[in-house]
DSSP file (Angstrom, degrees, kcal/mol; ACC not computed):
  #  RESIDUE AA STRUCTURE BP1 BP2  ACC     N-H-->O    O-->H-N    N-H-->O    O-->H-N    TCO  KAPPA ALPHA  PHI   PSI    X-CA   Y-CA   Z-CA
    1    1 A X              0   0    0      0, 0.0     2,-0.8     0, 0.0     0, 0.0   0.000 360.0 360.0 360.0 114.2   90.4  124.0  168.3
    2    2 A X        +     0   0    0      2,-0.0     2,-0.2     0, 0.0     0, 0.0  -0.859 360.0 111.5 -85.2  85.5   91.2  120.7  165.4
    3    3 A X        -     0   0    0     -2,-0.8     5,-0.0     4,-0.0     0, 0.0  -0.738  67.4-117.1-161.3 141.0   88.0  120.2  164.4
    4    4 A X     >  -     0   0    0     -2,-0.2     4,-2.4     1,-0.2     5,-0.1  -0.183  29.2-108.6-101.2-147.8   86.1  120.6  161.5
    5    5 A X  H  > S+     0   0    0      1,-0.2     4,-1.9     2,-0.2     5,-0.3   0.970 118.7  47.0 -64.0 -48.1   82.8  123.0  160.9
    6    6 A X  H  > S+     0   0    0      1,-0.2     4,-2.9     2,-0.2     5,-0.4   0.991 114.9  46.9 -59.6 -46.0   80.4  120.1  160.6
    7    7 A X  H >> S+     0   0    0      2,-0.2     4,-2.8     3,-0.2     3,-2.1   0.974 108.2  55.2 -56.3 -60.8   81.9  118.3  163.9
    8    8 A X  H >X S+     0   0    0     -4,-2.4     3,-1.6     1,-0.3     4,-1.6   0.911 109.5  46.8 -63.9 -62.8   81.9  121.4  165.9
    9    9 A X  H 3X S+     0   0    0     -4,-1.9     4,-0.7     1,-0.3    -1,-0.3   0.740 110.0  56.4 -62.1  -3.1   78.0  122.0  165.2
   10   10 A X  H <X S+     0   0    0     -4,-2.9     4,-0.9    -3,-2.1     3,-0.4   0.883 109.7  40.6 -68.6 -49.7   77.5  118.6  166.0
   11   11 A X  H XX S+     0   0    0     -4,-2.8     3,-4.2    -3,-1.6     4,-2.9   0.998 114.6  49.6 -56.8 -60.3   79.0  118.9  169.3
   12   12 A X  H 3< S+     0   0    0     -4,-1.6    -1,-0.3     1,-0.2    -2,-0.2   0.657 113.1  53.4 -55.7 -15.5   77.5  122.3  170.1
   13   13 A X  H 3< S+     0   0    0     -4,-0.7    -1,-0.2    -3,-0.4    -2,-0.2   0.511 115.4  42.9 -64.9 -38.3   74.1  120.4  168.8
   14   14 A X  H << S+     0   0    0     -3,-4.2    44,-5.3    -4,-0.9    -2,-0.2   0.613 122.3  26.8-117.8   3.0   74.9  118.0  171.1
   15   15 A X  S  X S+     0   0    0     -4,-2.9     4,-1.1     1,-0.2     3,-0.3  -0.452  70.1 166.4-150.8  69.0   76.1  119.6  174.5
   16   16 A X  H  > S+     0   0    0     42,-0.3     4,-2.3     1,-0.2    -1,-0.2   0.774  74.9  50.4 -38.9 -51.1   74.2  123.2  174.5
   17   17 A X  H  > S+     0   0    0     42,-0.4     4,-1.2    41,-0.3    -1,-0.2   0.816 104.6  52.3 -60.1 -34.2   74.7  124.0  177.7
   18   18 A X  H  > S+     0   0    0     -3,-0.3     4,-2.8     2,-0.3    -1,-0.2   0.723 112.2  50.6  -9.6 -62.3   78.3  123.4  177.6
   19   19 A X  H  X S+     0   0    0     -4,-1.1     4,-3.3     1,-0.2     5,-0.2   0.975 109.6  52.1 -65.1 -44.0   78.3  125.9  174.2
   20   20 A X  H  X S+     0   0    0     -4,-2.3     4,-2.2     1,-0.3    -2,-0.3   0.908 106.4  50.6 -67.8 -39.3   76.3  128.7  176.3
   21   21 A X  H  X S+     0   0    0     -4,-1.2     4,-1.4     1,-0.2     5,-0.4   0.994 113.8  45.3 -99.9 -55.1   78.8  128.5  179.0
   22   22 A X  H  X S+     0   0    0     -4,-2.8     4,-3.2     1,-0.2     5,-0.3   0.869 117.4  50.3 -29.0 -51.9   81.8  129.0  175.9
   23   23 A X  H  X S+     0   0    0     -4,-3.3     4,-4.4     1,-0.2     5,-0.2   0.915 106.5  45.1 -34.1 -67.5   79.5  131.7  174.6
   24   24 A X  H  X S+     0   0    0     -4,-2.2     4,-2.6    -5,-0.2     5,-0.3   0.941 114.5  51.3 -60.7 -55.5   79.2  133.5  177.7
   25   25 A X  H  X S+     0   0    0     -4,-1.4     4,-1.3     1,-0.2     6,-0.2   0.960 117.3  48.8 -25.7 -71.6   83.7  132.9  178.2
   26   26 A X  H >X S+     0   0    0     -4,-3.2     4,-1.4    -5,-0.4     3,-1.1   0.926 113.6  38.5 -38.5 -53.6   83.6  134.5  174.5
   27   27 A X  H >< S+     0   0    0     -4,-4.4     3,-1.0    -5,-0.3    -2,-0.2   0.989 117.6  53.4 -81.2 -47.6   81.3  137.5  175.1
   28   28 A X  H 3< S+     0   0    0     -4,-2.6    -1,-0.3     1,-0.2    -2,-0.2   0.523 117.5  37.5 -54.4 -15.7   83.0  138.1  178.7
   29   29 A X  H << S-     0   0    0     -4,-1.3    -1,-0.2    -3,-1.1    -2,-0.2   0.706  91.8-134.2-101.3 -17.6   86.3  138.2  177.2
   30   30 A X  S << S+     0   0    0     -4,-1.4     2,-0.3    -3,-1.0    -3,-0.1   0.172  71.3 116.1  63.0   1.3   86.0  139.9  174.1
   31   31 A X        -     0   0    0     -6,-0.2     2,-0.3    -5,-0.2    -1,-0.2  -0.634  62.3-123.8-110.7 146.9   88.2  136.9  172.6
   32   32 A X        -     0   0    0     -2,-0.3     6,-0.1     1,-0.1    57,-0.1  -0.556  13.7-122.5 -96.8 158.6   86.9  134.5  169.9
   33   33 A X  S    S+     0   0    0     -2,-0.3     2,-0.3     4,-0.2     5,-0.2   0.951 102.5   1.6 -57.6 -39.3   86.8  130.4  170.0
   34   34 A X  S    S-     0   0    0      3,-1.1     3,-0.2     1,-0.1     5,-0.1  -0.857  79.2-114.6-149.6 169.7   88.9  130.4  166.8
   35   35 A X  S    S+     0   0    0     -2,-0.3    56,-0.4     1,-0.2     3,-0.1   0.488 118.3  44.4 -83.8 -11.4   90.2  133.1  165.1
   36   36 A X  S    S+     0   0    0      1,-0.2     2,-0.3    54,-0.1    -1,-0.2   0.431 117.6  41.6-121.2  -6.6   87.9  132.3  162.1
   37   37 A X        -     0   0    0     -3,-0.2    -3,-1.1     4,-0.0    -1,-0.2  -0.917  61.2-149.4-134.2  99.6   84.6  131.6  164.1
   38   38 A X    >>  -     0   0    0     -2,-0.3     4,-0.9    -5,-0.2     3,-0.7  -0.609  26.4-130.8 -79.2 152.9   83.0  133.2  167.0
   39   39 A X  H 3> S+     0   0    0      1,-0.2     4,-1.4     2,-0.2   -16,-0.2   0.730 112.5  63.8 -65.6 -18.2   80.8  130.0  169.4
   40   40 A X  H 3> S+     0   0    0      2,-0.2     4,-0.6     1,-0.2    -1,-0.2   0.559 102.2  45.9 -92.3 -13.1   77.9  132.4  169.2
   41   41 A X  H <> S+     0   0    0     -3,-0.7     4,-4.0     3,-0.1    -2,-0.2   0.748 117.6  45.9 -73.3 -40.8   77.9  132.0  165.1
   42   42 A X  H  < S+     0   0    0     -4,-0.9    -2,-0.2     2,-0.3    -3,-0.1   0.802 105.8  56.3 -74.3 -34.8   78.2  128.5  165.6
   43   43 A X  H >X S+     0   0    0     -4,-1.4     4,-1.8     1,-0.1     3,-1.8   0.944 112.0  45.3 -11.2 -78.9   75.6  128.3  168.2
   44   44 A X  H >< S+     0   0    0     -4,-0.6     3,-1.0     1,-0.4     2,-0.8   0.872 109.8  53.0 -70.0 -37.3   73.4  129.8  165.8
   45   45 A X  T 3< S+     0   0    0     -4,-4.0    -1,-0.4     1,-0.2    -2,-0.1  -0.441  97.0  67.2 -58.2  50.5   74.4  127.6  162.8
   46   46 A X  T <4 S+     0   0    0     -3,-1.8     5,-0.2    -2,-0.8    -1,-0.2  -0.058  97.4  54.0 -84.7 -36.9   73.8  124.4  164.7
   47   47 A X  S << S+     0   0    0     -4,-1.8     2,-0.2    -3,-1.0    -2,-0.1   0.514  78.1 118.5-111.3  40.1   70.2  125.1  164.8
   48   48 A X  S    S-     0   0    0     -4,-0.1     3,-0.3     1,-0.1    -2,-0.0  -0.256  70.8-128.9  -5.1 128.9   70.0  125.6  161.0
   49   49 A X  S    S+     0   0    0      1,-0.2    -1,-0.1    -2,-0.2    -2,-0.0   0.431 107.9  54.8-112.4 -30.5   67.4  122.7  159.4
   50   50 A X  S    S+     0   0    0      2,-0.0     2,-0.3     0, 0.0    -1,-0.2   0.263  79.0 102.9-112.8  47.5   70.1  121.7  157.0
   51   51 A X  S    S-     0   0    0     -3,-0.3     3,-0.1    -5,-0.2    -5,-0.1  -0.614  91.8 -87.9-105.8 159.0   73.0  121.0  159.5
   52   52 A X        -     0   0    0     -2,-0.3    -1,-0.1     2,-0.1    -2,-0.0  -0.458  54.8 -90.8 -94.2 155.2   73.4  116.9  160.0
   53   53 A X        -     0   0    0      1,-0.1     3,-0.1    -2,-0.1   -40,-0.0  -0.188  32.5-146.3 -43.0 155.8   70.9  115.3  163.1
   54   54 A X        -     0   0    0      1,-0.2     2,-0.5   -41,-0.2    -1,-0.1   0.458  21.5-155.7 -68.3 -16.6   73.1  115.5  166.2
   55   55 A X        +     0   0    0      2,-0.0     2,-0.4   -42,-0.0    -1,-0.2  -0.685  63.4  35.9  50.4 -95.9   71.4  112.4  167.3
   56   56 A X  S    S-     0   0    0     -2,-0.5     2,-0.4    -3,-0.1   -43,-0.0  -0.733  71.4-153.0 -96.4 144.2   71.6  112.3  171.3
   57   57 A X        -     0   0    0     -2,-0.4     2,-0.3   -42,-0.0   -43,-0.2  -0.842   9.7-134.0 -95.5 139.4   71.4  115.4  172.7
   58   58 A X        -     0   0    0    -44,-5.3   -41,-0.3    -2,-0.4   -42,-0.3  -0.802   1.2-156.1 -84.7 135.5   73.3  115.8  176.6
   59   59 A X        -     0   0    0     -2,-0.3   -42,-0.4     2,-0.2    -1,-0.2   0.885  22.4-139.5 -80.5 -21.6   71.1  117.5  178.6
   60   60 A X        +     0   0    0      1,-0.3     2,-0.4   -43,-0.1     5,-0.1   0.461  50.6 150.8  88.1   8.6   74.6  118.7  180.9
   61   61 A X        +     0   0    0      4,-0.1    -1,-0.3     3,-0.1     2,-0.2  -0.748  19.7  64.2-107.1 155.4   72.7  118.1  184.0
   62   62 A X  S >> S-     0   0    0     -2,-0.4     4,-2.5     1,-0.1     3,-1.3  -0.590  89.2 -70.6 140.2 174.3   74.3  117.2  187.1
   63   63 A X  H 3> S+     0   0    0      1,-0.3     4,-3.3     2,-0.2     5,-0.3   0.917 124.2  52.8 -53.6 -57.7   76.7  118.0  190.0
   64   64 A X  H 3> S+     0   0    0      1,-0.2     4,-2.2     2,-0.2    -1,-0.3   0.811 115.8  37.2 -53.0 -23.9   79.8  117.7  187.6
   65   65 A X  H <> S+     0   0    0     -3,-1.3     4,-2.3     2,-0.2    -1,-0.2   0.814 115.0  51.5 -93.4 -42.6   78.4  120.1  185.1
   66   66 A X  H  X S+     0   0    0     -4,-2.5     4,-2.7     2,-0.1     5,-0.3   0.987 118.2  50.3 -51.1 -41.2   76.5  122.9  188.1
   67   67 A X  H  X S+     0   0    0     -4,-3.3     4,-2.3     1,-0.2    -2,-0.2   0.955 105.0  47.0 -63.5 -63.7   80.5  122.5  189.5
   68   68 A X  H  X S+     0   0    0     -4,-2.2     4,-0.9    -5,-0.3    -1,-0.2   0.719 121.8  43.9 -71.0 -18.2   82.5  123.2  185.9
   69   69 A X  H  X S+     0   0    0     -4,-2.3     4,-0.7     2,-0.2    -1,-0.2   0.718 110.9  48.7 -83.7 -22.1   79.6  126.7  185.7
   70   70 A X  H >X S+     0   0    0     -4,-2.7     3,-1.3    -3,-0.2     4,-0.5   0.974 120.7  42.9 -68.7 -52.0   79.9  127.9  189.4
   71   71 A X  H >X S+     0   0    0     -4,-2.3     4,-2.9    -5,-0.3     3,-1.6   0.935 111.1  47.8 -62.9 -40.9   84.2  127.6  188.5
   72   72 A X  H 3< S+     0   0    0     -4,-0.9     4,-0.4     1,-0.3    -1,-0.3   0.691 119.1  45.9 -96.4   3.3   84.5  129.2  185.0
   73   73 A X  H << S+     0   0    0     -3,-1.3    -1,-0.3    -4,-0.7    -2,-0.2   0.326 112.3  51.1-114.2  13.7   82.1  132.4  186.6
   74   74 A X  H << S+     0   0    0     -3,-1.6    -2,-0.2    -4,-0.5    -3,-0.2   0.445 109.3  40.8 -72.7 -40.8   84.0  132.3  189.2
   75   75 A X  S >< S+     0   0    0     -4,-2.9     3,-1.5     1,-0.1    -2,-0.2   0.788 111.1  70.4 -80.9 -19.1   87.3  132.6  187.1
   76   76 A X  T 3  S+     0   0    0     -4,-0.4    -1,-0.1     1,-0.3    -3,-0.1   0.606  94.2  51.6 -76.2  -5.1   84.9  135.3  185.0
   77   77 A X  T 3  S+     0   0    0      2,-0.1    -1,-0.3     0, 0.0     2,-0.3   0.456  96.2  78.9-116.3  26.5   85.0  137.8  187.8
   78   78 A X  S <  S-     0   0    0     -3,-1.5     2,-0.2     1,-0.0     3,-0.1  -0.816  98.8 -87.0-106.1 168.2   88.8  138.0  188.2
   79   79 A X        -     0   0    0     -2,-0.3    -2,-0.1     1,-0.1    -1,-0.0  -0.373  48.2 -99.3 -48.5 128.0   90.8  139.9  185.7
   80   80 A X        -     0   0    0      1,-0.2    -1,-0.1    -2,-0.2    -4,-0.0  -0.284  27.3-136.6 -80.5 144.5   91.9  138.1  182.4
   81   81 A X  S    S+     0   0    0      1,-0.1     2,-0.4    -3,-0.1    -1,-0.2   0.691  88.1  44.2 -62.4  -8.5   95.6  136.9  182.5
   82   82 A X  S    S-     0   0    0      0, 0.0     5,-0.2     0, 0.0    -1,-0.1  -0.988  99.9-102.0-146.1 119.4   96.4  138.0  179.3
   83   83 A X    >>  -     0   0    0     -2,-0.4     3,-1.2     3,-0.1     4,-1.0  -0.395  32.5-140.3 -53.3 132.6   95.5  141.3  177.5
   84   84 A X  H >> S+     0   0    0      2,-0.2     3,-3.6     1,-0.2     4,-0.8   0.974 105.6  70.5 -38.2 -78.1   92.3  140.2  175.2
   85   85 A X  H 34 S+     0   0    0      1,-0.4    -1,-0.2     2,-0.2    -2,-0.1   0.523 103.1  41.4 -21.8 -54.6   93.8  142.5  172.6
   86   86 A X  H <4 S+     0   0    0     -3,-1.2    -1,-0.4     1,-0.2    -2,-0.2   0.848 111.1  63.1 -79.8  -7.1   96.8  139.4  172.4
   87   87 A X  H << S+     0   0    0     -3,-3.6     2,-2.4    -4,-1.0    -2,-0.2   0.995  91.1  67.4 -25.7 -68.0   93.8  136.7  172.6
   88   88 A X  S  < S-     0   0    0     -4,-0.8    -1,-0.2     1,-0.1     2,-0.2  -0.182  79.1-170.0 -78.6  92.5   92.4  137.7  169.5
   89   89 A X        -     0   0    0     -2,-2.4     2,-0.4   -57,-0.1   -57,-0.1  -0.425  31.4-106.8 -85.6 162.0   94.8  136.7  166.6
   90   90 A X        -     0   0    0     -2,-0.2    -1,-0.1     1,-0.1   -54,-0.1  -0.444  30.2-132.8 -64.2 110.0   95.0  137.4  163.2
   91   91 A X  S    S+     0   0    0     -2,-0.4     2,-0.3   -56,-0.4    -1,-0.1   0.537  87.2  84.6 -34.6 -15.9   94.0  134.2  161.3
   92   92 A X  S    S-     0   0    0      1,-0.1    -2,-0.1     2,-0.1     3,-0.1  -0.721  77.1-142.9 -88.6 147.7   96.7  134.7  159.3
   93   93 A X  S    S+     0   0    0     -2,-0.3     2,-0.5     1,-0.1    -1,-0.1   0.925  91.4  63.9 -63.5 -30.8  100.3  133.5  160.2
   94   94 A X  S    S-     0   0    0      1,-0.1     2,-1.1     2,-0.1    -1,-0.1  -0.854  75.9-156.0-109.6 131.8  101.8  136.3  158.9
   95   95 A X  S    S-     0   0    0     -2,-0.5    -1,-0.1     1,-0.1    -2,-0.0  -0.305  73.1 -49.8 -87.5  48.9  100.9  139.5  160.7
   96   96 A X  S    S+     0   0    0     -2,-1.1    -1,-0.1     1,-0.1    -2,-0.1   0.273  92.9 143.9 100.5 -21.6  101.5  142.0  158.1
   97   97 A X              0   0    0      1,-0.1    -1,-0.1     0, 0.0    -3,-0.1   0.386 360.0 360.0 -48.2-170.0  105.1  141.2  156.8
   98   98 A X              0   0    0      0, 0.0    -1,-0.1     0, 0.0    -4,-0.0   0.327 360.0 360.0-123.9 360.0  106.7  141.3  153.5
């Protein structure tokens, strides 16, 4: 994710449901939105008093939005394609060398 900290709580600020369903991906996967940030930190820094207004908030309702939660907890009860283990990378590039 290319964005930085202040934008992302602005987003998550401004389309909550939309974070809970990342959240819920995250915690169901064991793998984090960025290697340097879990969404369930961010979550909770967005509603932080000195984080900037969001201005309009989306409430997420409607068909298109029930549709994109029925699918991604649908895709949450198969098996992940990829062992978590290689999800979650080291934040560094280099993985131990010399």
């Amino acid at each position: 994710m290319f964005a930085s900290k202040r934008d992302l709580l602005l987003a998550i600020a401004r389309r909550p449901r939309l974070a809970e369903l990342y959240a819920e991906v995250e915690s169901a996967r064991g793998d984090s939105f960025r290697p340097d940030w879990r969404i369930t930190d961010l979550i909770e820094a967005s509603r932080r008093p000195d984080v900037p207004d969001p201005g309009i908030v989306l409430p997420d309702d409607g068909p298109d939005m029930d549709l994109l939660e029925r699918q991604i907890r649908t895709a949450l009860q198969q098996p992940p394609r990829k062992a978590v283990h290689l999800a979650a990378r080291h934040p560094s590039a280099c993985d131990g060398c010399t």
